[in-house]
N, C-alpha and C positions, 0 to 999 in steps of 0.2 A: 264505332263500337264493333268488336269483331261477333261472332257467331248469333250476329242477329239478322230475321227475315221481315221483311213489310208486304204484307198483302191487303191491297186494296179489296173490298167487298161490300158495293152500292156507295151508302154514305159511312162506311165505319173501315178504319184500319187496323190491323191485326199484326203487331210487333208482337215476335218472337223470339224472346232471348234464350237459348241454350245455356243450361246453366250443369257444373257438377259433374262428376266423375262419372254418371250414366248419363247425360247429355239430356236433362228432363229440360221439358217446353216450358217455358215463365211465357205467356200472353199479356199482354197489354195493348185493351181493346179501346178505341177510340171513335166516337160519333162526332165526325167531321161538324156538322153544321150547332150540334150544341155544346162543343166540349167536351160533353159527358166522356168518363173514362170509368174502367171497371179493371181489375186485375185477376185472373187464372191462374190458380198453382202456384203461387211464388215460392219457387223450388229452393233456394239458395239466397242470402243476404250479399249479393255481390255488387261491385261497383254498375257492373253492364247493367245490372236490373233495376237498381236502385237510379240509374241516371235514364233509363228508359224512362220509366214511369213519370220523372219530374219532367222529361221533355214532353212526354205526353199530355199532362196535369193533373190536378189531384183527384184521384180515384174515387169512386162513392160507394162503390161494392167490391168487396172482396170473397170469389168464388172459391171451394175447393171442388172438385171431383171425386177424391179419394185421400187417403190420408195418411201416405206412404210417406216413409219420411224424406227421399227425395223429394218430393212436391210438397212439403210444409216446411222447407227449412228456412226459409228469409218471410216466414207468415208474421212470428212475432213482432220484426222490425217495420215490416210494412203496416201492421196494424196500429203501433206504437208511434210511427212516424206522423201518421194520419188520424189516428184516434176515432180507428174506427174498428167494428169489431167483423167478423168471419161470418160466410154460410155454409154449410156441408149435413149432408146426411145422417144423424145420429145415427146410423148402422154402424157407423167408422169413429162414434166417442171413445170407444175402448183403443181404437187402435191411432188416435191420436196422441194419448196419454202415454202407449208406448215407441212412441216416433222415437224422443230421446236415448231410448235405451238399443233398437234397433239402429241408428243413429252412429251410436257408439259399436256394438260390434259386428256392424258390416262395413263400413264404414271411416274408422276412428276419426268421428266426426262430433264436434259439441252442436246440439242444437237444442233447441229450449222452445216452448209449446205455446200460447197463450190458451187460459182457462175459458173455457165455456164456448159454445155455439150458439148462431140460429139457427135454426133444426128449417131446410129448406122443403122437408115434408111439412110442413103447418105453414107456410109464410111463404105467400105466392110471391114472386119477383117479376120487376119490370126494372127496364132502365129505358133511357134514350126516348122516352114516351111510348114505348113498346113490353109488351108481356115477356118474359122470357119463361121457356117451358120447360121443366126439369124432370126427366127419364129417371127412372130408377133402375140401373142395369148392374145389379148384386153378381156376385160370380169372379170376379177381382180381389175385393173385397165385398162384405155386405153392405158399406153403405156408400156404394160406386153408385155417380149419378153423371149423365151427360147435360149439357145445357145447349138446347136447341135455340139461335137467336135468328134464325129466319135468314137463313142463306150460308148458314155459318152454326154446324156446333162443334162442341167441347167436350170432349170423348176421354180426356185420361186414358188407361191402361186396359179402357173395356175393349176398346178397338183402335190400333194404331193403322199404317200403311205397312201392308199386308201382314200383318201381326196383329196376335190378339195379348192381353195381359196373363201372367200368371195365374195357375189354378192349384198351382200342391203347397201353397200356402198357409197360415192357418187365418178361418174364418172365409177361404173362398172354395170352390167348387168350377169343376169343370161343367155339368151339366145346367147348373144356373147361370153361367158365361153362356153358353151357346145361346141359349132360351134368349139371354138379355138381347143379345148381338141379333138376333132372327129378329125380336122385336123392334130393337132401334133401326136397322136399315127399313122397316117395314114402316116406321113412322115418318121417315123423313122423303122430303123431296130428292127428285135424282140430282137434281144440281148441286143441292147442298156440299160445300164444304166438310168435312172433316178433320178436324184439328186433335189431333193426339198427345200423349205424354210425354210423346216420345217418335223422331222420327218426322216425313215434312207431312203438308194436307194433303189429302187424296178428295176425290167428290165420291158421294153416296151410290152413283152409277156402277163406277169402279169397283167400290166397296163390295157392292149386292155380285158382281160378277167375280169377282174374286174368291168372294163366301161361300158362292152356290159349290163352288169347284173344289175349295180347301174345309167346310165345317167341318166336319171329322179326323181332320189331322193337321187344322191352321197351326204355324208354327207361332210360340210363344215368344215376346221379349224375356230375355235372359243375358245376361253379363255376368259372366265369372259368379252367377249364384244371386246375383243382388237383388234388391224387391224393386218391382218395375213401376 
């Protein structure tokens, strides 16, 4: 398959398929010794993604980070394929409902929604036999959340490699972006991995040294205007 990455991290691999005209991250996370598989942002309903996942196997959670409509467009198919449903932050309900229409003109793109969430504020997550710990880093959008899995998190558009996510957006903020960004690299370990929206992983090392240098004028992802 072309424009896919494998990152080995302990017992779990980390298949990354680029997907879409802004080149958003589709993950598909794998716990070697039990199967277990989970899916991140499925940006796009594409063949790459869609034959990722079955070689992986079948998924049990389906994460969003944010609810841009690059990173929800192959959500409906992948939920429908598996019959299972979504998690993501009700800060981004509103702005999933308008995926389609943003979709369409930034876009001229069809893509279609499925209804309802788990609201990953009320409903703690574990997979793999492990906790996974869910950041709320609003500033993106409001209900931008990262998922820390212990050597390994899941960043969306709050933080990419050396890039931060859009802020003159509506329903995001430049100064609630920062505040998020100060606190996530503050929670995590320095080895940690960082897996973005967009863009390859950086570690949390990196990260914190790169931030100290650029907080006040890190440059944002942007392409010809798109939502990141």
């Amino acid at each position: 398959m072309s424009d896919v990455r494998v990152t080995e991290i302990g017992d779990s691999r980390v298949i990354n398929v680029k997907t879409g005209r802004w080149r958003q991250n589709t993950y598909i996370v794998q716990h070697t010794p039990s199967g277990e598989v989970l899916v991140v942002d499925p940006g796009e309903e594409s063949p790459a993604v869609m034959e990722a996942i079955d070689d992986a196997g079948r998924p049990s959670l389906i994460l969003l980070t944010h609810a841009h409509y690059d990173h929800v467009g192959g959500l409906a198919a992948v939920c429908d394929k598996f019959d299972l449903g979504f998690y993501m932050h009700s800060g981004d309900a509103k702005l999933l409902r308008r995926a389609p229409l943003y979709a369409m003109s930034f876009d001229r793109r069809v893509v279609t929604v499925p209804a309802g969430h788990v609201a990953v504020e009320d409903n703690p997550l574990s997979w793999a036999g492990a906790a996974i710990r869910v950041i709320h880093t609003p500033g993106h959008t409001e209900g931008g959340v990262c998922y820390d899995m212990g050597g390994m998190c899941f960043t969306g558009d709050t933080l990419m490699c050396r890039l931060v996510g859009r802020s003159d957006l509506p329903g995001s903020s430049g100064k609630g972006l920062r505040r998020s960004i100060d606190a996530l690299l503050e929670a995590l370990a320095p080895a940690t991995l960082l897996f973005g929206g967009h863009g390859r992983p950086w570690s949390v090392s990196d990260a914190r040294d790169w931030w100290r240098k650029n907080r006040d004028a890190a440059p944002a992802f942007d392409m010809e205007g798109a939502f990141g």
